[in-house]
NUBA-450315 format. One record per residue (C-alpha): residue number from 1; residue in three letters; x, y, z. Coordinates in steps of 0.5 Angstrom, whole numbers, plus 500, padded with zeros to 3 digits. Example, Ala and Ser with C-alpha at 12.3 -4.5 7.8 and 13.67 -1.06 7.14 Angstrom:
! NUBA-450315
{site 1, "ALA", {525, 491, 516}}
{site 2, "SER", {527, 498, 514}}
//
This chain:
! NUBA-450315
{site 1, "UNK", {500, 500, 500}}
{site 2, "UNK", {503, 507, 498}}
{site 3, "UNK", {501, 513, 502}}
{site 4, "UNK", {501, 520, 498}}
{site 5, "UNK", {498, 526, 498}}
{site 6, "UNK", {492, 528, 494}}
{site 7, "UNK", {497, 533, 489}}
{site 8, "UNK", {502, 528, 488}}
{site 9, "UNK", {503, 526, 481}}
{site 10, "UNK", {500, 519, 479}}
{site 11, "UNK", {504, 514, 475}}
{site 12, "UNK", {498, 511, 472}}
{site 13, "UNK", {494, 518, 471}}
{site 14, "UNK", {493, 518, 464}}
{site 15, "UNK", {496, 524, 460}}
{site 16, "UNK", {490, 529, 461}}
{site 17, "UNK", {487, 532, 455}}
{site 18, "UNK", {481, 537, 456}}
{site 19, "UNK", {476, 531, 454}}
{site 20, "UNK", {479, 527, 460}}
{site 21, "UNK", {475, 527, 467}}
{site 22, "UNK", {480, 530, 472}}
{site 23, "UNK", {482, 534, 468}}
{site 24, "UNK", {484, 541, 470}}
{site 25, "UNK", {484, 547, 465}}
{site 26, "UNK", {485, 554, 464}}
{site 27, "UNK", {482, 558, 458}}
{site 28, "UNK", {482, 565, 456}}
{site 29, "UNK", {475, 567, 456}}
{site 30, "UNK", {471, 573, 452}}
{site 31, "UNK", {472, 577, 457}}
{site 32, "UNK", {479, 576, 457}}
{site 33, "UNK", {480, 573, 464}}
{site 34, "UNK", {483, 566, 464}}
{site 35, "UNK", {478, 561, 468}}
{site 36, "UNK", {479, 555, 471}}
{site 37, "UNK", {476, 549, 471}}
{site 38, "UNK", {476, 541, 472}}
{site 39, "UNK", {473, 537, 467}}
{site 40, "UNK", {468, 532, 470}}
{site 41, "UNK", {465, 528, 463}}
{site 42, "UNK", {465, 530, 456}}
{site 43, "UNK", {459, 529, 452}}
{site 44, "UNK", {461, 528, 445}}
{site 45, "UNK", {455, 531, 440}}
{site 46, "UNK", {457, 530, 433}}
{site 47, "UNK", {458, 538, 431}}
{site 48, "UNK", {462, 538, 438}}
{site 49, "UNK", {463, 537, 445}}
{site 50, "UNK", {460, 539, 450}}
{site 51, "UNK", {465, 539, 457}}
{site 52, "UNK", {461, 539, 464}}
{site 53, "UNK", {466, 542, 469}}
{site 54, "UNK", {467, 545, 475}}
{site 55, "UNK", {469, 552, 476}}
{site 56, "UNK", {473, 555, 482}}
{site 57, "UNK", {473, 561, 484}}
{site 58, "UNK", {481, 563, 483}}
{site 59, "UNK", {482, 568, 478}}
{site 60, "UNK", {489, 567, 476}}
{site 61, "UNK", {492, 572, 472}}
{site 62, "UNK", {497, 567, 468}}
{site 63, "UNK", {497, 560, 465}}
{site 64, "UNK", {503, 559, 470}}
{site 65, "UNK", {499, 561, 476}}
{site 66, "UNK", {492, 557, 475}}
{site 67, "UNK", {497, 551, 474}}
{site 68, "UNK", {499, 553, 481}}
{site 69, "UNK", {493, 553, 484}}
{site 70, "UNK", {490, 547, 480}}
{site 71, "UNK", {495, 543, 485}}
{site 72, "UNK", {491, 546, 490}}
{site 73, "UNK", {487, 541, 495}}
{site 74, "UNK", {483, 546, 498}}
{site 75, "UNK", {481, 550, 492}}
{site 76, "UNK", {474, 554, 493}}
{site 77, "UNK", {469, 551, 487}}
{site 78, "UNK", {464, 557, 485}}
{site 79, "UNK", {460, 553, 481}}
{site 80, "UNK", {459, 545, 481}}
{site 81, "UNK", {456, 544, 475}}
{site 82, "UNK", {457, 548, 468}}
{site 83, "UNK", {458, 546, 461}}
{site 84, "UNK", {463, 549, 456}}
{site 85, "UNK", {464, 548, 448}}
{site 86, "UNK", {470, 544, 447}}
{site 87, "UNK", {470, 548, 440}}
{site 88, "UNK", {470, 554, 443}}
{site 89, "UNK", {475, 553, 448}}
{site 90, "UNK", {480, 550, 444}}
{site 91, "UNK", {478, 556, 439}}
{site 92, "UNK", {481, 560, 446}}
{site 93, "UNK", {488, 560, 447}}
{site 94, "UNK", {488, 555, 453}}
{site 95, "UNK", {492, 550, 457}}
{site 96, "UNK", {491, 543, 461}}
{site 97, "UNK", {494, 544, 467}}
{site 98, "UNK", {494, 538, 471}}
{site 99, "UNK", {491, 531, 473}}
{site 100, "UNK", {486, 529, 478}}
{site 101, "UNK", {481, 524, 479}}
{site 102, "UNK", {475, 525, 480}}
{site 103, "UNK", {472, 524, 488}}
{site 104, "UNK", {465, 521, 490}}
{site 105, "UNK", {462, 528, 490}}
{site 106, "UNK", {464, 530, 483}}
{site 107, "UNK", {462, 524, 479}}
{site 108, "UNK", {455, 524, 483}}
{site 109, "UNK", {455, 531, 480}}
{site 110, "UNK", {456, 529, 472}}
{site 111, "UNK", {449, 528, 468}}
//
């Protein structure tokens, strides 16, 4: 049995692209601010993706920064469950950031 902490890199952990649950990314947004969200499931729609996501109340001001943050265990949520368009997000310049899988929590929270 080994004994590690829950922001500690996971040999067997798949190489995370934005479709992969656990997945944590960055986007910038039409706002212009970059936005930090973790991947929960990925709903392929033919025309698209649609990405179901949480999305935490940080607001880095680097991709660098959300990388940092997204290694966080306390990372604040501020919203649960919310979807974004794989189209648009790969369209945005955006960045996978890390990997971590999922809890009881967020898969019961997927659709």
């Amino acid at each position: 049995m080994a004994i590690g902490c829950a922001s500690d890199p996971d040999p067997a952990a798949p190489e995370p692209e934005l479709t992969t649950a656990g997945a944590y990314f960055a986007w910038v947004t039409e706002d212009a601010s970059i936005s930090l969200m973790k991947t929960l499931s990925a709903l392929d729609l033919g025309t698209d993706t649609l990405l179901f996501c949480s999305t935490y109340q940080a607001q880095p001001r680097s991709f660098a920064e959300a990388g940092e943050l997204a290694r966080r265990p306390d990372l604040p949520v501020a919203l649960e469950l919310t979807f974004a368009s794989l189209a648009i997000v790969e369209s945005s310049e955006h960045q996978v950031l890390w990997y971590r899988s999922l809890t009881d929590e967020e898969i019961a929270r997927i659709p």
